[in-house]
N, CA, C and O atoms as a GROMACS GRO file, in nm:
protein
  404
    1UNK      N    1  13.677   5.467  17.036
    1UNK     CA    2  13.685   5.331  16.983
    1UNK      C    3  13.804   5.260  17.047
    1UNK      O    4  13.904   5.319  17.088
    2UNK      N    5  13.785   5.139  17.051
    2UNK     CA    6  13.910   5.082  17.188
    2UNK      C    7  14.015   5.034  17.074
    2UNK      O    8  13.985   5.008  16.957
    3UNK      N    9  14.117   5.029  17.120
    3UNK     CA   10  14.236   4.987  17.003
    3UNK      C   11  14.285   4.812  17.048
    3UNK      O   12  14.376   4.751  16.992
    4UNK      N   13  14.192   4.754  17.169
    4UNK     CA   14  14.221   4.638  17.155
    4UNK      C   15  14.141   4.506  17.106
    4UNK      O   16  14.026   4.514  17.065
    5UNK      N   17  14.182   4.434  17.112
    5UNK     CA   18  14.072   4.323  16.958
    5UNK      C   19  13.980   4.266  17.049
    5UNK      O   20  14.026   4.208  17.147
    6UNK      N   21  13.846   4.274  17.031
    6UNK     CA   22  13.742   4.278  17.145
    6UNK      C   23  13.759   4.080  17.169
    6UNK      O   24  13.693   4.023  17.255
    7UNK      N   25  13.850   4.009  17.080
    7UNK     CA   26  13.811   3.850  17.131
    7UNK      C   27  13.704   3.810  17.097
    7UNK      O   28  13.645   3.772  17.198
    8UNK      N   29  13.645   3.797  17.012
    8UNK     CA   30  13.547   3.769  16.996
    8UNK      C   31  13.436   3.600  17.020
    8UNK      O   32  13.460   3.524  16.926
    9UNK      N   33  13.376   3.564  17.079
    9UNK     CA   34  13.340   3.446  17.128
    9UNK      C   35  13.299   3.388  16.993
    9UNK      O   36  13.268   3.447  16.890
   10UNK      N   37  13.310   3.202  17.029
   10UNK     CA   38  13.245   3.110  16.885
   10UNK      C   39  13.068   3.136  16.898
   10UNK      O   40  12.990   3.123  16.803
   11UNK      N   41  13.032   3.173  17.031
   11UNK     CA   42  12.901   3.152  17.038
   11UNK      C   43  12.872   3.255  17.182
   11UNK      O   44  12.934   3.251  17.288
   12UNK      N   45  12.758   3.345  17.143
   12UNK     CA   46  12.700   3.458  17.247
   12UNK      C   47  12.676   3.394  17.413
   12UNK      O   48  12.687   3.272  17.425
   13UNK      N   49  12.659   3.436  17.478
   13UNK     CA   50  12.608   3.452  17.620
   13UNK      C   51  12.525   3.529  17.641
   13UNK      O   52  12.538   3.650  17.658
   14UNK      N   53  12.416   3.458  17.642
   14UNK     CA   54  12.281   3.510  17.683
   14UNK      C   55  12.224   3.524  17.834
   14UNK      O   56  12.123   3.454  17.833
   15UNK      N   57  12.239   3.581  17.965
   15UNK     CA   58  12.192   3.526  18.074
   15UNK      C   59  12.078   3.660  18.137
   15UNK      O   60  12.044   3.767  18.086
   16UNK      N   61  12.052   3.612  18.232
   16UNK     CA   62  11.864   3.639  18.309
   16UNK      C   63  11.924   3.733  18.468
   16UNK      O   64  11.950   3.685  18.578
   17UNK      N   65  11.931   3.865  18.426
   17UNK     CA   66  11.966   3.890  18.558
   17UNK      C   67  11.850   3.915  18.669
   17UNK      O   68  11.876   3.928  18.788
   18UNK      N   69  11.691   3.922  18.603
   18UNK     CA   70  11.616   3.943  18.656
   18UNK      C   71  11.526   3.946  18.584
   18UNK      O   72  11.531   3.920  18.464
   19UNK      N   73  11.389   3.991  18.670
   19UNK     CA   74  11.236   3.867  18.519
   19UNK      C   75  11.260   4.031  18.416
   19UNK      O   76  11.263   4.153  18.431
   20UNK      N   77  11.275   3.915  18.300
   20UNK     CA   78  11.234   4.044  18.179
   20UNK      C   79  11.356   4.075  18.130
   20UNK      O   80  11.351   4.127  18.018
   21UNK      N   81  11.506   4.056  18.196
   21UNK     CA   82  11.565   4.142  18.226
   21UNK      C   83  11.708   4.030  18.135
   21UNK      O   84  11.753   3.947  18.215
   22UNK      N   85  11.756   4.024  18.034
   22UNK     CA   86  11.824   3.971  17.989
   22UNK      C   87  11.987   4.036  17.922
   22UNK      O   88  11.953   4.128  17.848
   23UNK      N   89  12.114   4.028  17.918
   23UNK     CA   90  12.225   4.066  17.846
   23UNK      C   91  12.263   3.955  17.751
   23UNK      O   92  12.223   3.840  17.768
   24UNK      N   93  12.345   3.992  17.647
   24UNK     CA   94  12.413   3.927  17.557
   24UNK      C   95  12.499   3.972  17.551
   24UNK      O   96  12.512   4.078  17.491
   25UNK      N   97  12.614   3.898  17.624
   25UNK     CA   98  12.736   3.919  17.543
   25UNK      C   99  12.812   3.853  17.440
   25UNK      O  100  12.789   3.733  17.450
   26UNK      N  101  12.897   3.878  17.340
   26UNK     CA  102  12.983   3.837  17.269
   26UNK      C  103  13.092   3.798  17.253
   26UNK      O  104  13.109   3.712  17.167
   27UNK      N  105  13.240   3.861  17.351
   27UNK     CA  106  13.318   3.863  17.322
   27UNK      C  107  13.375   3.899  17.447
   27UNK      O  108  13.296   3.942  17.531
   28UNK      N  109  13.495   3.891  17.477
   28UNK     CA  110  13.586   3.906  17.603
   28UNK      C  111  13.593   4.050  17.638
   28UNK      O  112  13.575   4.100  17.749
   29UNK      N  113  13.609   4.084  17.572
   29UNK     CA  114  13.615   4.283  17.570
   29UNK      C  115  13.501   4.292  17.685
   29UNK      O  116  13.537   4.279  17.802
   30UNK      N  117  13.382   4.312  17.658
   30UNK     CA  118  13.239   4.323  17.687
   30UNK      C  119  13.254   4.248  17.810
   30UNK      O  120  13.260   4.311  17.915
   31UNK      N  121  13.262   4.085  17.811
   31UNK     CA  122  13.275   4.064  17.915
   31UNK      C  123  13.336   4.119  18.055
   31UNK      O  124  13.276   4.137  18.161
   32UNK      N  125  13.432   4.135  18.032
   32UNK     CA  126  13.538   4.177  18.128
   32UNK      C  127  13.502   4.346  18.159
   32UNK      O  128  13.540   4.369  18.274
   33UNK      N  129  13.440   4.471  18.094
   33UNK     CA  130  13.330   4.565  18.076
   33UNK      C  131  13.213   4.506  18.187
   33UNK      O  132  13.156   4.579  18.269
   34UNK      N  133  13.191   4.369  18.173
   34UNK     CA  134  13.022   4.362  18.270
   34UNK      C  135  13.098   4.337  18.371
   34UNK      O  136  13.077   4.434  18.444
   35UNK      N  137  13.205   4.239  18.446
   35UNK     CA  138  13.276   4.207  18.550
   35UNK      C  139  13.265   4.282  18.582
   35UNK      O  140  13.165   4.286  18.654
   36UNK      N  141  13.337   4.405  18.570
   36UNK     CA  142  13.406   4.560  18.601
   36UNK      C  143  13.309   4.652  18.678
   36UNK      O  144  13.307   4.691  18.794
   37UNK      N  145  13.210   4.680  18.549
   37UNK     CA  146  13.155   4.766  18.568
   37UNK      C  147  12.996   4.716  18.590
   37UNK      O  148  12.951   4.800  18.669
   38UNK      N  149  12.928   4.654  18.569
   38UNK     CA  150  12.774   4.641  18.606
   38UNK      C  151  12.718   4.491  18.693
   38UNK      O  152  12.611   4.434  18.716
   39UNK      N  153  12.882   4.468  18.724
   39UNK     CA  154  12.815   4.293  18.795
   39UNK      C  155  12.766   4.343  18.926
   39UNK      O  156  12.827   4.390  19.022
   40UNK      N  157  12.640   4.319  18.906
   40UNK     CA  158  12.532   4.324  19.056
   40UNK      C  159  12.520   4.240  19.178
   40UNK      O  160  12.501   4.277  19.294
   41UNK      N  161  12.542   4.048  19.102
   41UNK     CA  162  12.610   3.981  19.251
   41UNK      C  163  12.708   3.992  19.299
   41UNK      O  164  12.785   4.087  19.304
   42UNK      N  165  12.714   3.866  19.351
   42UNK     CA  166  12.819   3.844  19.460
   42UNK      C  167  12.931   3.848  19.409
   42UNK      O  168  12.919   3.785  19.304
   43UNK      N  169  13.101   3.906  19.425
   43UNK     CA  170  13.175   3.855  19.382
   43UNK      C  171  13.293   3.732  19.435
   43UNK      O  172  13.414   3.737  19.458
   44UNK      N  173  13.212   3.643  19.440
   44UNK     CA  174  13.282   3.502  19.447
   44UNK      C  175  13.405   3.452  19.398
   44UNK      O  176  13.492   3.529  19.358
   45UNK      N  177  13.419   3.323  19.396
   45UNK     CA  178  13.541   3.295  19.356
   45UNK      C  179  13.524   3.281  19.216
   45UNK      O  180  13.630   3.296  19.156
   46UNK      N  181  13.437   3.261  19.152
   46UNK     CA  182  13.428   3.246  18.965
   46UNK      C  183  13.441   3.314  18.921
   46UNK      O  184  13.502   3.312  18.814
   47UNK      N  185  13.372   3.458  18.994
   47UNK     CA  186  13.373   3.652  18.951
   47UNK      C  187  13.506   3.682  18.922
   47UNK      O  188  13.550   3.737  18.821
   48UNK      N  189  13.576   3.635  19.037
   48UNK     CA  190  13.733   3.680  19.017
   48UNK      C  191  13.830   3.575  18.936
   48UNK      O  192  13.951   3.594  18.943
   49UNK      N  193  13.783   3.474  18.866
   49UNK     CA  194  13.859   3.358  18.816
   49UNK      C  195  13.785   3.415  18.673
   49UNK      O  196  13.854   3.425  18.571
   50UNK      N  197  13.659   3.448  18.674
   50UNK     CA  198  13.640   3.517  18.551
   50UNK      C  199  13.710   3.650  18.421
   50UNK      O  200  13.742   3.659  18.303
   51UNK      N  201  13.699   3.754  18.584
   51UNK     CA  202  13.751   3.861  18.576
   51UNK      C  203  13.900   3.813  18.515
   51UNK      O  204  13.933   3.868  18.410
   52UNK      N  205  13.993   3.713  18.574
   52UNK     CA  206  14.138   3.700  18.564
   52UNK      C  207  14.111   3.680  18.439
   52UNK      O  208  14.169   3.762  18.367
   53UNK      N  209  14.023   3.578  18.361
   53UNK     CA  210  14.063   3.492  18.243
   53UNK      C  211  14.040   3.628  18.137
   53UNK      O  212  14.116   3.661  18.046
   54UNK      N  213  13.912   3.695  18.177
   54UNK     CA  214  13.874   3.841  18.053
   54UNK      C  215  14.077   3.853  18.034
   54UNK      O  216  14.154   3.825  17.943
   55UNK      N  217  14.094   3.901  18.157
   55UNK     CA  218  14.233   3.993  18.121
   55UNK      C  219  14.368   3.885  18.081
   55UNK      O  220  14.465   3.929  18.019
   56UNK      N  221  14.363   3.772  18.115
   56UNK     CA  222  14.453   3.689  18.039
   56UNK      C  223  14.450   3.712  17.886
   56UNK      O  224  14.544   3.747  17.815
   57UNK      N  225  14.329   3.686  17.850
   57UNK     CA  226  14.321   3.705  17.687
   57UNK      C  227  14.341   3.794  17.591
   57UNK      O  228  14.398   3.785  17.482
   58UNK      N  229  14.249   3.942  17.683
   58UNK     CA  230  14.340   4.070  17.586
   58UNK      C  231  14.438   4.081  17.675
   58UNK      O  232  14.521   4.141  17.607
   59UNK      N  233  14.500   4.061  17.811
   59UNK     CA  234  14.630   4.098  17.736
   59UNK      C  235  14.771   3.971  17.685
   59UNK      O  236  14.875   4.025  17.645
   60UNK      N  237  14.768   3.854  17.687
   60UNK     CA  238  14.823   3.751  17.668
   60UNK      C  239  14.795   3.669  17.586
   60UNK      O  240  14.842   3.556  17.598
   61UNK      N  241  14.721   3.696  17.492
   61UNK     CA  242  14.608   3.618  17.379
   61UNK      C  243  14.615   3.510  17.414
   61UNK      O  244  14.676   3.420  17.357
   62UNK      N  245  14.543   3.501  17.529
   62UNK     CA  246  14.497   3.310  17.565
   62UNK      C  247  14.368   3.322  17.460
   62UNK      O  248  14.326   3.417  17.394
   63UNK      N  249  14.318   3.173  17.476
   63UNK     CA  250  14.174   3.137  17.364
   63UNK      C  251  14.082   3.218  17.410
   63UNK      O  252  14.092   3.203  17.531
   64UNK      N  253  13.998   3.296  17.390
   64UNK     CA  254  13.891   3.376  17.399
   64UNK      C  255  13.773   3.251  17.444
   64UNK      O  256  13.667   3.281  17.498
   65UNK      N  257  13.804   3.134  17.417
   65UNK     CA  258  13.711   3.061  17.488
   65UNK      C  259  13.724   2.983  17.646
   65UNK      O  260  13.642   2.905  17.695
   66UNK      N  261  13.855   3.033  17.707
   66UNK     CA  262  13.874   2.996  17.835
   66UNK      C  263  13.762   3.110  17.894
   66UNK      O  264  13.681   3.086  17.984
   67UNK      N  265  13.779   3.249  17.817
   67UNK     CA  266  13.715   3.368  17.922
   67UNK      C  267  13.558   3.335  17.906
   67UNK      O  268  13.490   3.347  18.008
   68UNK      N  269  13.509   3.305  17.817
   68UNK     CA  270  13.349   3.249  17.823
   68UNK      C  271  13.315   3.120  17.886
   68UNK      O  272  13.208   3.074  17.928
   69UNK      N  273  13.421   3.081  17.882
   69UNK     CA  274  13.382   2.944  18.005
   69UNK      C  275  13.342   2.980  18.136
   69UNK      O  276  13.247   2.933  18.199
   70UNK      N  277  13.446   3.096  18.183
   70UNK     CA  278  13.464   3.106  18.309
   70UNK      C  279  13.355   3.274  18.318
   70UNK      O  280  13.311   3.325  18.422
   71UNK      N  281  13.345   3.302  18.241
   71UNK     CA  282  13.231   3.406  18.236
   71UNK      C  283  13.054   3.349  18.300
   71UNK      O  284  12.985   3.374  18.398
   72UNK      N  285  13.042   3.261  18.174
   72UNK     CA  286  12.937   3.125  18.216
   72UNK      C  287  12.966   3.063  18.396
   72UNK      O  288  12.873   3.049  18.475
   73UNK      N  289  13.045   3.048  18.414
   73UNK     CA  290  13.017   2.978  18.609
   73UNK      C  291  13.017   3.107  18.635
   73UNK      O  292  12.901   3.123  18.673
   74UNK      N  293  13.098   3.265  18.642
   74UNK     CA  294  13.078   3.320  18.711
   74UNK      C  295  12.919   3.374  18.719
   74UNK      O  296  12.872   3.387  18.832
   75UNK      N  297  12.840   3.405  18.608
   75UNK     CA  298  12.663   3.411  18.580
   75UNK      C  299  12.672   3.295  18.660
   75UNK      O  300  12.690   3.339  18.774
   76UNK      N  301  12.669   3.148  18.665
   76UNK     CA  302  12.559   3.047  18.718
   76UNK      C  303  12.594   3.071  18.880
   76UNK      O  304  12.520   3.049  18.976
   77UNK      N  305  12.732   3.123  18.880
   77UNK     CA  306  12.771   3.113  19.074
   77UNK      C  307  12.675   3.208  19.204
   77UNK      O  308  12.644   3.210  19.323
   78UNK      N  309  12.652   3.306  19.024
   78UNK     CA  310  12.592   3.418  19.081
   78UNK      C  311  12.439   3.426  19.092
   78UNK      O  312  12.369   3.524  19.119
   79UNK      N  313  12.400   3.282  19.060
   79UNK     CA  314  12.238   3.261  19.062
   79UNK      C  315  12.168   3.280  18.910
   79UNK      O  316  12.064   3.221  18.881
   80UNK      N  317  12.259   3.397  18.786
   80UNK     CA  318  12.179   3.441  18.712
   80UNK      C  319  12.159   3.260  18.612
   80UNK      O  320  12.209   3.147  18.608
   81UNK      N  321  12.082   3.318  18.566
   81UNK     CA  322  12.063   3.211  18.443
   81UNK      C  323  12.085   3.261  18.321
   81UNK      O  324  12.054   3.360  18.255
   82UNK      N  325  12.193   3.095  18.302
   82UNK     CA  326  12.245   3.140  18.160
   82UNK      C  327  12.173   3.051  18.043
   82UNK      O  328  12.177   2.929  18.028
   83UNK      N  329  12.101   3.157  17.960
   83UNK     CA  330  12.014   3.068  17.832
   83UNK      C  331  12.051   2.934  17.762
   83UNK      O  332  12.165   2.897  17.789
   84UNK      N  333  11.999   2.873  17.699
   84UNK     CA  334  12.060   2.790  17.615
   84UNK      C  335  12.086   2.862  17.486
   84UNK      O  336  12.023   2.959  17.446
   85UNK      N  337  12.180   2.807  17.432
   85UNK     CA  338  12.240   2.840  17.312
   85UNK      C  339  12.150   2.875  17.175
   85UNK      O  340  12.074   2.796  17.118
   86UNK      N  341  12.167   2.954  17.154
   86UNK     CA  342  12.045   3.008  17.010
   86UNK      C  343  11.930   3.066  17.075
   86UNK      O  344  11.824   3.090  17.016
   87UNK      N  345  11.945   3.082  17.164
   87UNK     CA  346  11.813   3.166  17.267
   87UNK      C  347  11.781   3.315  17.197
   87UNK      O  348  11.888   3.359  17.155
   88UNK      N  349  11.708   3.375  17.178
   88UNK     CA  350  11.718   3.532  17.103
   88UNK      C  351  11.602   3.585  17.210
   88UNK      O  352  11.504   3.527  17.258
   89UNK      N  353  11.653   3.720  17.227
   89UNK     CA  354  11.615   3.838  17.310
   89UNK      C  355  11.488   3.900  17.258
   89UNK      O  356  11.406   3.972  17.316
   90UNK      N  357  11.493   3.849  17.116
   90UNK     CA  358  11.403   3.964  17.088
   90UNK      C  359  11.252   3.887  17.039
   90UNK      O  360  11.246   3.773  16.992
   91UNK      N  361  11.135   3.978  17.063
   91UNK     CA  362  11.022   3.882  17.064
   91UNK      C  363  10.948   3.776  16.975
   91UNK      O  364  10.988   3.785  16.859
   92UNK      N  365  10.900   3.727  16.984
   92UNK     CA  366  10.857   3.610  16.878
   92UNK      C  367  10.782   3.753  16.831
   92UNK      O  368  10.766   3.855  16.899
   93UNK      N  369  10.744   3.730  16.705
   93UNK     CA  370  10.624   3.786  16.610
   93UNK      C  371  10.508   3.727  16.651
   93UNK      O  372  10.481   3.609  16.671
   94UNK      N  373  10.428   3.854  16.663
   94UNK     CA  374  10.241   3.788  16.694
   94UNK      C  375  10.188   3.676  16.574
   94UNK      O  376  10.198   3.697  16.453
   95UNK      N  377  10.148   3.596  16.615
   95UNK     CA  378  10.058   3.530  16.457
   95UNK      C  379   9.957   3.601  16.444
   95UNK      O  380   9.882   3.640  16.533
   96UNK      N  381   9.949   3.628  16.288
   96UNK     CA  382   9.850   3.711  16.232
   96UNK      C  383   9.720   3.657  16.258
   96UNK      O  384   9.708   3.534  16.261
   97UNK      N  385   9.601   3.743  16.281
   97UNK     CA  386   9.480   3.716  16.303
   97UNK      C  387   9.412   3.668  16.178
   97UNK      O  388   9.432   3.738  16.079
   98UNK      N  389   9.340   3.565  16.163
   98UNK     CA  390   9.252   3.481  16.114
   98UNK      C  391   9.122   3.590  16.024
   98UNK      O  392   9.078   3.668  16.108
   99UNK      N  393   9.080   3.606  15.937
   99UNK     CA  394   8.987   3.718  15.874
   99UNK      C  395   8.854   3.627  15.953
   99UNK      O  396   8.844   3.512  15.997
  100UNK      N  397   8.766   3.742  15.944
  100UNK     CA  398   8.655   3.703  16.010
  100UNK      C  399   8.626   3.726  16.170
  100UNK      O  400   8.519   3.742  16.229
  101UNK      N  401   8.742   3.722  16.212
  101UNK     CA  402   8.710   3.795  16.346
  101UNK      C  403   8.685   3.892  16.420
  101UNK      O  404   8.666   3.875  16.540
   0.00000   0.00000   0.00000
C-alpha cells in the first residue's frame, strides 16, 4: 500500500488508447504510474510536462488539478482520445425483450 496521498482528481480521465480499448484514471498517483510505466506513445513535450506536473504534486503539493490538465494534452498530443466528462466504461444494459417474440 503506498504511503503517499494518491491526489485525488475533481473529475476522472477517461481516454481511447485503441478501438475497445479504454483507461480511467483518477488521481495523480495513477497518473504519473501510466506516464512511467504503460505510456505506449510518443513521448513529446506534454509527456514530459505531464510527467513533471504528476511529480510536482506528490511531492510539493501543487493542485492535483494542474497534473490532470497536463495529463489531458499529454493523451490528446499523443493522438489518444480523451472522453467527455461522465463518459462510463462500462456497458449500457440490453433493453429487455418485448413478450411475444
Amino acid at each position: 500500500m503506498s504511503t503517499i496521498d494518491p491526489k485525488h482528481w475533481s473529475k476522472p480521465v477517461t481516454f481511447r488508447v485503441g478501438p475497445g480499448l479504454t483507461f480511467t484514471v483518477t488521481n495523480t498517483e495513477d497518473a504519473a504510474r501510466y506516464l512511467l510505466d504503460r505510456w505506449s506513445g510518443e513521448a513529446g513535450p506534454a509527456h514530459k510536462m505531464a510527467r513533471q506536473a504528476c511529480l510536482d504534486v506528490l511531492a510539493e503539493g501543487l493542485e492535483p488539478e494542474e497534473a490532470r490538465s497536463a495529463f489531458i494534452a499529454a493523451c490528446e498530443e499523443a493522438g489518444m482520445e480523451v472522453m467527455p466528462e461522465g463518459f462510463h466504461t462500462r456497458p449500457q444494459p440490453r433493453p429487455k425483450k418485448k413478450k411475444g417474440w
